[in-house]
C-alpha positions as CSV (number, residue, x, y, z in Angstrom):
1,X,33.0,9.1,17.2
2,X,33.7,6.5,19.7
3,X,35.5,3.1,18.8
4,X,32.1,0.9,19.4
5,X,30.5,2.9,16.3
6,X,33.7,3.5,14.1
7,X,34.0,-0.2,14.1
8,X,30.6,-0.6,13.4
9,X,29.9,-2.6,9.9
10,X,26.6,-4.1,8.4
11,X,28.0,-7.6,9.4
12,X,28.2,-7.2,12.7
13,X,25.1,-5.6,12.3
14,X,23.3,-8.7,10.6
15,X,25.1,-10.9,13.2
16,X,24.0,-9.1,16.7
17,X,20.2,-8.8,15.3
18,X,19.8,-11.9,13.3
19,X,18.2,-9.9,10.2
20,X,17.9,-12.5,7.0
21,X,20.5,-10.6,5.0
22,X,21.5,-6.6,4.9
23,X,21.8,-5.4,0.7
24,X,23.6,-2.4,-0.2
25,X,23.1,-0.6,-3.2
26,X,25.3,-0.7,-6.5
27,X,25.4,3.0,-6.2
28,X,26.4,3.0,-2.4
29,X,29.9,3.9,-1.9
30,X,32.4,2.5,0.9
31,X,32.4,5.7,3.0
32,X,28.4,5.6,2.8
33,X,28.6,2.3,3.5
34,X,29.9,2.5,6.9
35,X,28.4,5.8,7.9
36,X,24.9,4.4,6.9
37,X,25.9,1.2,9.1
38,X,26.9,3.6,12.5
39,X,23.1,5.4,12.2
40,X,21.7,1.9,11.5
41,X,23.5,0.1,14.4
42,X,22.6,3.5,17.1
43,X,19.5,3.5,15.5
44,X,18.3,0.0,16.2
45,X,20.0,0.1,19.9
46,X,17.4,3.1,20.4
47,X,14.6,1.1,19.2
48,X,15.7,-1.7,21.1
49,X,15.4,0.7,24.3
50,X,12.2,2.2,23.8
51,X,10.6,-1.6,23.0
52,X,12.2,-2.5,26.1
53,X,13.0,-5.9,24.2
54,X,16.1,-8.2,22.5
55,X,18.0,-8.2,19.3
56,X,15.3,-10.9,18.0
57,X,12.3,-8.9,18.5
58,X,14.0,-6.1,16.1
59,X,14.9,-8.8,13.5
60,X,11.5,-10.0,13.7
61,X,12.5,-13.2,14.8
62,X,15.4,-13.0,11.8
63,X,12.3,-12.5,9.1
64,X,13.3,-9.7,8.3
65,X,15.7,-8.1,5.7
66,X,17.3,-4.2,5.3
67,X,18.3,-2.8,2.0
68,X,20.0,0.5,1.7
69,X,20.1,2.8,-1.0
70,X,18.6,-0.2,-3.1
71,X,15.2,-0.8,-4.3
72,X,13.8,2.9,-4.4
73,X,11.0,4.1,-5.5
74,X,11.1,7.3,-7.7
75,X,10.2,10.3,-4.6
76,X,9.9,7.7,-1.8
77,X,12.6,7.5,1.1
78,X,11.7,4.3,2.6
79,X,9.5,1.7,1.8
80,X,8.5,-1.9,3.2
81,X,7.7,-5.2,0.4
82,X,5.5,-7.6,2.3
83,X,6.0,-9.7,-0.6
84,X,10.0,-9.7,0.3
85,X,9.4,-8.9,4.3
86,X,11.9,-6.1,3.1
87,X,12.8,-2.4,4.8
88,X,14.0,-0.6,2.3
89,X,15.9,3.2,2.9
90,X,17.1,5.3,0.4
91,X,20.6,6.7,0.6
92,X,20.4,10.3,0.7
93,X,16.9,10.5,1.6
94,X,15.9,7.8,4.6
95,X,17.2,9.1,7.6
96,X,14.1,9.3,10.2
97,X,12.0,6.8,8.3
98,X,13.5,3.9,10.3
99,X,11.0,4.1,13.3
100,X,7.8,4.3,11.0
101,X,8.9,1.3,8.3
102,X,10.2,-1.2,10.8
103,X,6.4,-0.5,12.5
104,X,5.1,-1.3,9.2
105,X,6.9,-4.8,9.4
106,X,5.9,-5.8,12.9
107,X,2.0,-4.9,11.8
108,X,2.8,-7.1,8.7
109,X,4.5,-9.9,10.7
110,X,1.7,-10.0,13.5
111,X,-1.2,-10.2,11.0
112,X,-1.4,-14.0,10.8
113,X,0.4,-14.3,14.1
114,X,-2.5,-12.3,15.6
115,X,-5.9,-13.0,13.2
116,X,-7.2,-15.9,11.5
117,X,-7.4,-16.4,8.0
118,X,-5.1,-13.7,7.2
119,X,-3.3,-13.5,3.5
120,X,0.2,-12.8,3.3
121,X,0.1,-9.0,2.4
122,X,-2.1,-8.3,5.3
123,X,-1.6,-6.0,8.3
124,X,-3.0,-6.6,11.3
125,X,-4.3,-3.3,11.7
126,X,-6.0,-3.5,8.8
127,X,-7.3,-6.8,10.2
128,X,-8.4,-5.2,12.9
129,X,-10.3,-2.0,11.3
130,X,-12.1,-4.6,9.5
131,X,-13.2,-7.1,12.8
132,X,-11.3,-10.2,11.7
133,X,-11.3,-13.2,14.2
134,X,-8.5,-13.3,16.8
135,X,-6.8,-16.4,16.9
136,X,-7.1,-18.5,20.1
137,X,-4.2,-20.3,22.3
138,X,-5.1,-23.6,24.1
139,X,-6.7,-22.6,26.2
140,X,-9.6,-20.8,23.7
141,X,-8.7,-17.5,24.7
142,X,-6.9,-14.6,23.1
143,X,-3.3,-14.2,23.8
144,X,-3.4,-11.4,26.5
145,X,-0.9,-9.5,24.8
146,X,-2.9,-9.7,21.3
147,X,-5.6,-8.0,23.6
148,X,-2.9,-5.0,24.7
149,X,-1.8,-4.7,20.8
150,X,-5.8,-4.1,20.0
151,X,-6.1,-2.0,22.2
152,X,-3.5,0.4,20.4
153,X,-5.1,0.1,17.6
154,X,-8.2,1.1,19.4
155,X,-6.2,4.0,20.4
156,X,-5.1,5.2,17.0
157,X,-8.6,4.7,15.4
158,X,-11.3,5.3,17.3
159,X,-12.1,7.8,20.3
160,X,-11.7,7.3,23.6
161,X,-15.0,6.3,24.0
162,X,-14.6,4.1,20.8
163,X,-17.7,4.9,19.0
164,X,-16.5,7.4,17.0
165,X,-13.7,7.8,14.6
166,X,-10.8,9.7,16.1
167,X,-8.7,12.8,15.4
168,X,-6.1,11.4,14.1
169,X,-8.6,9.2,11.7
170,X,-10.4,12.7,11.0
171,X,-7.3,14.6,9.9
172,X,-6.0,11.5,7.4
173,X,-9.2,11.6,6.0
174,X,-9.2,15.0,4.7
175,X,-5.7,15.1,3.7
176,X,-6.8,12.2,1.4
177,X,-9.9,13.9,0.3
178,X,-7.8,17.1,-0.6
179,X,-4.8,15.4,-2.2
180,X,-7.6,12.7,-4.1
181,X,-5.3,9.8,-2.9
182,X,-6.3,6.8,0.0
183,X,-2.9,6.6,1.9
184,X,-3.0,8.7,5.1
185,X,-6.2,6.7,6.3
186,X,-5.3,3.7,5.4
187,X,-4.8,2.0,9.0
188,X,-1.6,0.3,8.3
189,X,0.1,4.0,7.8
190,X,-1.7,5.7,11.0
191,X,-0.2,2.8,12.8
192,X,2.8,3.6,12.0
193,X,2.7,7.7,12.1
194,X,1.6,6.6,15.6
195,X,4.0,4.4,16.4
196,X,6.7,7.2,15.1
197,X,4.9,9.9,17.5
198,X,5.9,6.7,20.6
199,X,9.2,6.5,19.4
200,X,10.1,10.1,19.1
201,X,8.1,11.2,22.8
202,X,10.3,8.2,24.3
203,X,13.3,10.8,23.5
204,X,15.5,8.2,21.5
205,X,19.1,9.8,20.5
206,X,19.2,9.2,16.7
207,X,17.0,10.9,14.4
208,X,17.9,8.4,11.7
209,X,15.2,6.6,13.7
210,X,12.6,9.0,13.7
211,X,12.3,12.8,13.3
212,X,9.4,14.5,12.3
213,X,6.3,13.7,14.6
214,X,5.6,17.3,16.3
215,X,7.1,19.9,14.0
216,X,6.6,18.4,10.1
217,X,4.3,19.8,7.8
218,X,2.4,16.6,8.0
219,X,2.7,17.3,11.6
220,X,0.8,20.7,11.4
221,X,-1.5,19.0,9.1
222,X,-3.1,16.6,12.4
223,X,-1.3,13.6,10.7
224,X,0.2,12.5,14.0
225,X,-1.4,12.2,16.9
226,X,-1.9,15.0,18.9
227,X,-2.5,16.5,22.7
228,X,-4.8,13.3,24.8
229,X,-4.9,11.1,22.2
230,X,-1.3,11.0,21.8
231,X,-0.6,10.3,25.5
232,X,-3.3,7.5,25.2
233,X,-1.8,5.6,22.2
234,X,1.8,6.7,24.0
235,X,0.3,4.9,27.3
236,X,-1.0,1.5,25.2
237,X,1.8,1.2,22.8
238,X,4.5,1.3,26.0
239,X,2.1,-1.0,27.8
240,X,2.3,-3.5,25.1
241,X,6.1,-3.6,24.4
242,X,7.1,-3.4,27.8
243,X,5.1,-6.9,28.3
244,X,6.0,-8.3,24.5
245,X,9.9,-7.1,25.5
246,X,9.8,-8.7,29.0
247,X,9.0,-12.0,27.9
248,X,11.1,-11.8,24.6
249,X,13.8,-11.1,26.8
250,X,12.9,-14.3,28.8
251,X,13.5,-16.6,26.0
């Protein structure tokens, strides 16, 4: 282990990405402590990488907050609270979740920066399955890059055409329909299965970030995207964060 990541420590962690605090479980002991803080800090360098963007855009602008090994859920690994703007991974049990919950905080913190009329649980792919109104700059046009971050969307839900529902919709449908559940199809969690496939195809280092897109079970299942559509949402997603990154870094 090289002397950058053995002095690694969730402070210095808070402090280079501005998150709005870092909670360790009661349960959590010293040794887990700092391991989980090396795979958090390589993790997030890699995510920084493949967004092509700044310490702030990872913090959401220092909105966001990490727990670890606290505020499980019975059988869940990772969760994200809108309520709390909260990422949440379980001790023993979170490692490649990273990629897929922080997704699930930037679709929650772009709903109201993207849509009118938006309520605070809302994501704003749900806002746009559902045709909500894009908000306008001054100039009474959509922000260009709102444009690029519908057109993943797009990407993930529809066919390339986009008149039909796609693949990936297809295949989270009927694992709902078998399992009697609505959770694979909801568009907030293909977003994020999609955003995982991104991540993963971008060839990141740490799989506490992400693991799980090609070979899974849910994998086999059609759950991720797959063959062209894959290399079309891969295509908008990197078009989008390479812009969104660029100017972020600008600032």
């Amino acid at each position: 282990m090289s002397s950058v990541y053995s002095a690694m420590n969730f402070v210095l962690i808070r402090r280079q990405f501005d998150f709005r605090g870092i909670e360790m479980g009661r349960w959590v002991t010293p040794q887990e402590r700092d391991r989980a803080a090396v795979n958090f800090h390589r993790a997030l360098e890699d995510l920084m990488d493949v967004l092509h963007g700044p310490e702030h855009l990872i913090s959401l602008r220092g909105t966001l907050g990490l727990q670890y090994g606290k505020g499980g859920r019975p059988g869940v690994a990772a969760h994200y609270v809108p309520a709390t703007r909260q990422l949440s991974l379980a001790k023993n049990a979170g490692a490649g979740s990273l990629a897929h919950e922080w997704f699930h905080a930037f679709d929650h913190y772009m709903g109201e920066k993207m849509f009118q009329h938006t309520l605070p649980s809302q994501f704003a792919s749900e806002r746009w399955l559902n045709n909500a109104t894009i908000r306008l700059s001054k100039n009474d046009r959509p922000h260009p890059l709102n444009g690029l971050l519908a057109d993943c969307f797009k990407a993930i839900m529809l066919n390339e055409l986009g008149d039909e529902p796609s693949e990936l919709f297809q295949a989270s449908r009927l694992a709902d329909q078998k399992l009697k559940i609505l959770y694979y199809a909801k568009p907030e969690e293909m977003s994020a299965r999609a955003f995982e496939a991104f991540v993963e195809d971008t060839k990141p280092t740490s799989t506490f970030l992400v693991k799980g897109s090609r070979y899974s079970e849910e994998a086999k299942m059609g759950l991720y995207p797959q063959g062209e559509q894959r290399h079309r949402i891969n295509q908008a997603f990197y078009h989008y964060f390479s812009l969104l990154g660029r100017g972020l870094s600008k600032e």
